[in-house]
VOMITOR-876325 format. One record per atom (N, C-alpha, C): residue in three letters; atom name; x, y, z. Coordinates in Angstrom, 3 decimals. Example, Ala and Ser with C-alpha at 12.3 -4.5 7.8 and 13.67 -1.06 7.14 Angstrom:
# VOMITOR-876325
PT   aa  at         x         y         z
PT  Ala   N    13.190    -5.690     7.800
PT  Ala  CA    12.300    -4.500     7.800
PT  Ala   C    13.200    -3.300     7.800
PT  Ser   N    12.850    -2.250     7.080
PT  Ser  CA    13.670    -1.060     7.140
PT  Ser   C    12.900     0.030     7.870
END
This chain:
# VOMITOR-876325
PT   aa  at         x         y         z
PT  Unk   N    70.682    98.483   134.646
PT  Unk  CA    71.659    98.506   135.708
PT  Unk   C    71.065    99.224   136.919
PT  Unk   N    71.716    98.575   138.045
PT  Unk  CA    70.666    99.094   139.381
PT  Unk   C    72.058    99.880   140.287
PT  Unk   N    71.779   101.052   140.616
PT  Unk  CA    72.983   101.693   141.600
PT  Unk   C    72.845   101.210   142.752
PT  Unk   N    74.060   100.953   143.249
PT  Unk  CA    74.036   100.304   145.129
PT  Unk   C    75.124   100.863   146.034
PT  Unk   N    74.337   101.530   146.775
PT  Unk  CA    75.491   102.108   147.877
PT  Unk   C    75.688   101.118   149.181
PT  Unk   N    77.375   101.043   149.039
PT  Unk  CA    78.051   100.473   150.216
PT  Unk   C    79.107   100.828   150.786
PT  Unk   N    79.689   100.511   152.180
PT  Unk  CA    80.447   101.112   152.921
PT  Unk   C    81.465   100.121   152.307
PT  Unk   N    82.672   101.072   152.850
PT  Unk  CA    84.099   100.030   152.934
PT  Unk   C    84.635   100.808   153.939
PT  Unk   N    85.156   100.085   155.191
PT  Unk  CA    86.542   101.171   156.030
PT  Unk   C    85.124   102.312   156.124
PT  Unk   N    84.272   102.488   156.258
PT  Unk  CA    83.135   103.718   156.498
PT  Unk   C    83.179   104.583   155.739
PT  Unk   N    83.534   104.677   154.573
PT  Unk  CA    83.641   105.162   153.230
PT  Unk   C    82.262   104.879   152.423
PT  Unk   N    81.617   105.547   151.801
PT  Unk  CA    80.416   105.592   151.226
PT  Unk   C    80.680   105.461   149.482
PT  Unk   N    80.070   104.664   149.104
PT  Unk  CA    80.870   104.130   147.478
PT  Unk   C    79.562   103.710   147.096
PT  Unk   N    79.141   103.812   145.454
PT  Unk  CA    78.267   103.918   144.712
PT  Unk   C    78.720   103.229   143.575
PT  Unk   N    77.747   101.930   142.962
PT  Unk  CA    78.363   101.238   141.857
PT  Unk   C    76.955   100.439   141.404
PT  Unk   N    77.093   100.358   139.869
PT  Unk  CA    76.241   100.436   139.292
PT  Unk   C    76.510    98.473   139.077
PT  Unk   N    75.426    97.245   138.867
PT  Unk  CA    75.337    96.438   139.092
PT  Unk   C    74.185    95.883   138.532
PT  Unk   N    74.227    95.127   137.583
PT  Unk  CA    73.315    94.242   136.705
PT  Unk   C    72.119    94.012   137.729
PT  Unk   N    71.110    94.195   137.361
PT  Unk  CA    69.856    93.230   138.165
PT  Unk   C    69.793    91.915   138.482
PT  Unk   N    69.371    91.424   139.684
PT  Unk  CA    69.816    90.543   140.192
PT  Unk   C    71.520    90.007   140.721
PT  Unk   N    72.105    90.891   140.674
PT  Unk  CA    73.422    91.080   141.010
PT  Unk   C    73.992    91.569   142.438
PT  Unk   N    72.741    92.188   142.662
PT  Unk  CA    72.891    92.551   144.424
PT  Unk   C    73.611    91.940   145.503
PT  Unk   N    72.873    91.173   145.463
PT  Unk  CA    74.076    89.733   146.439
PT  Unk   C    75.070    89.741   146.098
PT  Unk   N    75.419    89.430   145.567
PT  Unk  CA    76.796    88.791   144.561
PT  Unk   C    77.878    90.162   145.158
PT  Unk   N    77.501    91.183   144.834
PT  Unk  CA    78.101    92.592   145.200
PT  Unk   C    77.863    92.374   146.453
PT  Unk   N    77.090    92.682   147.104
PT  Unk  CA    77.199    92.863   149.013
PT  Unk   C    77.892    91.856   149.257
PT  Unk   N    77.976    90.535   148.657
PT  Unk  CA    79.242    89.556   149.212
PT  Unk   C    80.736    90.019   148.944
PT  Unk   N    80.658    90.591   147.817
PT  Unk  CA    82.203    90.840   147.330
PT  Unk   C    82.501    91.931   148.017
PT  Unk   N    81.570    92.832   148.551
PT  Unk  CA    81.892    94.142   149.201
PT  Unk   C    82.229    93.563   150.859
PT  Unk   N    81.334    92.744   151.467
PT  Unk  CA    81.696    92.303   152.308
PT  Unk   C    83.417    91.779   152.274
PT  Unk   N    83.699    90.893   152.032
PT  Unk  CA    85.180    90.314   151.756
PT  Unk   C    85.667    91.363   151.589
PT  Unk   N    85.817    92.560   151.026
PT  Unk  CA    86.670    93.742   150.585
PT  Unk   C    86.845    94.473   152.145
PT  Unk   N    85.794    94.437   152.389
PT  Unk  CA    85.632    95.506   154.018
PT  Unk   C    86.237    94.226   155.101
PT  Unk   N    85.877    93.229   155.140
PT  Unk  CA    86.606    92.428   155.677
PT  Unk   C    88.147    92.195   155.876
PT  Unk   N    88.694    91.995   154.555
PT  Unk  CA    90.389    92.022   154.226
PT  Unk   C    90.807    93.799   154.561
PT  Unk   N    89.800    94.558   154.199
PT  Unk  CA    90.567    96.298   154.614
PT  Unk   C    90.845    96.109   156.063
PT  Unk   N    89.638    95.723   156.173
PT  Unk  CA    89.828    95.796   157.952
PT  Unk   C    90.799    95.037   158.975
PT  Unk   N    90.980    93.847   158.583
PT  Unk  CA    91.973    92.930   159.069
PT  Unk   C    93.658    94.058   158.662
PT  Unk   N    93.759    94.564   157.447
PT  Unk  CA    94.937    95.437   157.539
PT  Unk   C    94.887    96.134   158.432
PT  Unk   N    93.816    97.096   158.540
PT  Unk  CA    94.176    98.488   159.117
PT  Unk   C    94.394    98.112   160.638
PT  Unk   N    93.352    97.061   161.001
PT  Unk  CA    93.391    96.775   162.370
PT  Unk   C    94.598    95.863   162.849
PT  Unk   N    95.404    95.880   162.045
PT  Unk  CA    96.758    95.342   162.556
PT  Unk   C    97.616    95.930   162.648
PT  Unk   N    97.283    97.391   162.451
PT  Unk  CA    98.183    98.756   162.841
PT  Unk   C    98.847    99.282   162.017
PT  Unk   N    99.645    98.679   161.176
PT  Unk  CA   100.940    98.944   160.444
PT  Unk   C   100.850   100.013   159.058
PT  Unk   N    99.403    99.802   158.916
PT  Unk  CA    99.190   100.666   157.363
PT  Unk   C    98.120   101.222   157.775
PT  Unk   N    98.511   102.978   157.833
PT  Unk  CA    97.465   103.523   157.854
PT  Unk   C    96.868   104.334   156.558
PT  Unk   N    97.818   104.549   155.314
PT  Unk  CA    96.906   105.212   154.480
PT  Unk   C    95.798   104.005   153.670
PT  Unk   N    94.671   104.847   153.336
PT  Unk  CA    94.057   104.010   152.758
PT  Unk   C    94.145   103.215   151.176
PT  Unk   N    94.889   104.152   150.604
PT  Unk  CA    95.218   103.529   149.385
PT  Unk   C    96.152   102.584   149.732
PT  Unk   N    97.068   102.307   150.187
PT  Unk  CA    98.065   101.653   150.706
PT  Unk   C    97.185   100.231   151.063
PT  Unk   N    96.069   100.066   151.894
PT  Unk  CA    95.527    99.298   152.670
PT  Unk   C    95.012    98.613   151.691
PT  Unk   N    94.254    99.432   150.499
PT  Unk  CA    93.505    98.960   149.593
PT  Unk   C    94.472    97.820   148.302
PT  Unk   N    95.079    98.600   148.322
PT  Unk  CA    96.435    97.742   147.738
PT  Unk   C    96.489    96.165   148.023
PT  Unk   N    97.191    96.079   149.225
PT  Unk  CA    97.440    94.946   149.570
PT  Unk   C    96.475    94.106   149.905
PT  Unk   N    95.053    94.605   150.247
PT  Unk  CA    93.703    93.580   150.249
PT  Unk   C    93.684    93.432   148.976
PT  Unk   N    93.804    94.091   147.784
PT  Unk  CA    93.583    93.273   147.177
PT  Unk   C    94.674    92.288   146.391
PT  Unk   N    95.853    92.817   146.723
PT  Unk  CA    97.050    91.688   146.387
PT  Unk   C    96.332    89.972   147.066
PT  Unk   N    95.569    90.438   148.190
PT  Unk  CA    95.632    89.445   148.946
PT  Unk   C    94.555    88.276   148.442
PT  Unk   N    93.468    88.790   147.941
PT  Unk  CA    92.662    88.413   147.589
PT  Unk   C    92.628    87.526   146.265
PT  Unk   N    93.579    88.447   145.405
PT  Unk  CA    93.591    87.962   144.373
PT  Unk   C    95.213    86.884   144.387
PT  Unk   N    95.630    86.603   145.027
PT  Unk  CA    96.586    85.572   145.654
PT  Unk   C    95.792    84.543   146.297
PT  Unk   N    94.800    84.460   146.922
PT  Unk  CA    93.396    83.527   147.562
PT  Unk   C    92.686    83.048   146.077
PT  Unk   N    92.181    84.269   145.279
PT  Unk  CA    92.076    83.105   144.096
PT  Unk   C    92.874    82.799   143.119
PT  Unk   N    94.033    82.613   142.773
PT  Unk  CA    95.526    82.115   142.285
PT  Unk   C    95.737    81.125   143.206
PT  Unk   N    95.347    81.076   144.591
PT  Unk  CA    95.626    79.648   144.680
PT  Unk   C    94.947    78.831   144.982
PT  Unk   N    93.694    79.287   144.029
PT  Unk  CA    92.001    77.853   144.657
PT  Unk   C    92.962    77.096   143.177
PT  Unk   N    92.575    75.347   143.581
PT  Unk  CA    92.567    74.626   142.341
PT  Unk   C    91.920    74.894   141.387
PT  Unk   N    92.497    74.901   140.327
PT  Unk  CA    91.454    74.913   138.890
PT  Unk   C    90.752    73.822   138.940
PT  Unk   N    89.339    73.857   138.337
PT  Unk  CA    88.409    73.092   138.042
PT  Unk   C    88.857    72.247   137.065
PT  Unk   N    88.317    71.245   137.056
PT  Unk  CA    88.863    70.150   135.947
PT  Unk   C    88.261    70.135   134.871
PT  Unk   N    88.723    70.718   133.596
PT  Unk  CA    88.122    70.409   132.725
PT  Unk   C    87.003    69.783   131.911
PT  Unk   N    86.203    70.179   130.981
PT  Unk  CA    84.990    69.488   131.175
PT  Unk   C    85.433    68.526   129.466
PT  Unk   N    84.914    67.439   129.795
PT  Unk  CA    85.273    66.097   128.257
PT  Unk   C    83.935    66.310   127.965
PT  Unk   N    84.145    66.182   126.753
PT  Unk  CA    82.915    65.628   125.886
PT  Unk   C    82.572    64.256   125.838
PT  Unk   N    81.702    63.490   125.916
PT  Unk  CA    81.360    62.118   125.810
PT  Unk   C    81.805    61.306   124.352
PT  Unk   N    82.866    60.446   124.835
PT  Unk  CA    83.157    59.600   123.623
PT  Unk   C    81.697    59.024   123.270
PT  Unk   N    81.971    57.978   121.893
PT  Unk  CA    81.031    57.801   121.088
PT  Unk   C    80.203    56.219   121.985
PT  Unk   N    81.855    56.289   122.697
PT  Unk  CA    80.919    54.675   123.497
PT  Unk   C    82.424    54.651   124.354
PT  Unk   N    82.051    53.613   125.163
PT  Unk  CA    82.817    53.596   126.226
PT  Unk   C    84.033    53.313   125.856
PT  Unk   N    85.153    53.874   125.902
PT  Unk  CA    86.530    53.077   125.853
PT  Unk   C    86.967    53.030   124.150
PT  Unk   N    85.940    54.145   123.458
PT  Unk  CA    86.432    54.472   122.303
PT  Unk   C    86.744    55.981   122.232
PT  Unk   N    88.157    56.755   123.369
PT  Unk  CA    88.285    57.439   123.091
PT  Unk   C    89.857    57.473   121.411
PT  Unk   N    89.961    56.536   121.041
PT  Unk  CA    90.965    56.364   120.322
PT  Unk   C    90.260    56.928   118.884
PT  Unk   N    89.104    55.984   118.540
PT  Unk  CA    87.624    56.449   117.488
PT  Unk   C    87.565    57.900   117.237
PT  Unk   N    87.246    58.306   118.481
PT  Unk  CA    86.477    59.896   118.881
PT  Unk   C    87.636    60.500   117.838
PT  Unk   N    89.111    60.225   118.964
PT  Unk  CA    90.046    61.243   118.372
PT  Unk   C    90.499    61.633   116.936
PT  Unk   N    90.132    59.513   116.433
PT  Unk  CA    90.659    59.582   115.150
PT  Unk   C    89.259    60.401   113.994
PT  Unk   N    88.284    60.951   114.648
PT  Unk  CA    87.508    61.327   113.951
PT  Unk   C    87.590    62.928   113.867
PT  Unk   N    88.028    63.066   115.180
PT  Unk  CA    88.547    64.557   115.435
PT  Unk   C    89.355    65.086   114.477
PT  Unk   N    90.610    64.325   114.595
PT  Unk  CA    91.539    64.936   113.495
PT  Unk   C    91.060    64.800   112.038
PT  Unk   N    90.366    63.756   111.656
PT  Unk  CA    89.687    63.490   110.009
PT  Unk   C    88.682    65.205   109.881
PT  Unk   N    88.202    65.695   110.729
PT  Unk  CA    87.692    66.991   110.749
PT  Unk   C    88.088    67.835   110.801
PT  Unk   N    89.510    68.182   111.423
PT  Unk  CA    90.583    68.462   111.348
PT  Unk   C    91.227    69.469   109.951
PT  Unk   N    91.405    67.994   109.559
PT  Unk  CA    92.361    67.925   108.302
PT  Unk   C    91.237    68.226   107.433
PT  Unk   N    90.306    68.111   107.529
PT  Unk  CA    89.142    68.303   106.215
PT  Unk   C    89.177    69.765   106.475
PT  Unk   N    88.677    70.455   107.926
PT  Unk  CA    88.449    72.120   107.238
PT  Unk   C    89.934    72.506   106.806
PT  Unk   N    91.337    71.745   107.432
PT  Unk  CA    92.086    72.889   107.038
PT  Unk   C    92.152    72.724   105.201
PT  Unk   N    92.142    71.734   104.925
PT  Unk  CA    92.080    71.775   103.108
PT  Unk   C    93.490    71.131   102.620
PT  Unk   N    93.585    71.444   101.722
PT  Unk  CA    95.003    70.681   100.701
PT  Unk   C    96.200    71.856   101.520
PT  Unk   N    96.019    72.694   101.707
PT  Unk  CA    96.978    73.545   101.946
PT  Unk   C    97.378    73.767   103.590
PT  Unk   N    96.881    73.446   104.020
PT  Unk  CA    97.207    72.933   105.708
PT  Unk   C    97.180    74.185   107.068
PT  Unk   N    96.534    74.887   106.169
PT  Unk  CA    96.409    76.382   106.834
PT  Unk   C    95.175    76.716   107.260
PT  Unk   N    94.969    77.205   108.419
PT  Unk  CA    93.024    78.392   109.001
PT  Unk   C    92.941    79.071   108.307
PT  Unk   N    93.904    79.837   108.319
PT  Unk  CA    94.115    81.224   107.513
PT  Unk   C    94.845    81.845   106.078
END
């Protein structure tokens, strides 16, 4: 783990960060100092915990509302035999659960 110091709001903050992870952090720190700043500089909230709060209500409301990714399928056995696939699915199914119809 590699330590990395960054500002937020001109605050000096220290956080420890996988190698090769650098970026990834100065981007997310960026966006953080970004959304603080858009609060504070709109006057209304001046403590900082307060500020910190709602950036990140905000943020995490920005990703709650990206679309989910679409699911990833497995490749039927051939084209237009997903009926096959399934009925093989469940035959595997029913085989681990056993005579007794239970995982567990």
């Amino acid at each position: 783990m590699k330590q990395v110091e960054f500002t937020i709001l001109g605050q000096s903050y220290q956080l420890r960060c996988p190698e090769g992870g650098e970026s990834r952090l100065q981007s997310a720190v960026a966006t953080v100092d970004r959304e603080m700043s858009a609060i504070r500089d709109a006057g209304k909230v001046k403590a900082r915990e307060r500020i910190a709060v709602l950036a990140a209500l905000n943020l995490a409301y920005q990703l709650a509302s990206r679309p989910e990714p679409a699911p990833a399928r497995a490749p039927a056995a051939a084209a237009g035999d997903d009926d096959g696939a399934l009925d093989a699915l469940i035959r595997r199914v029913d085989g681990a659960l056993g005579s007794d119809g239970q995982l567990l």
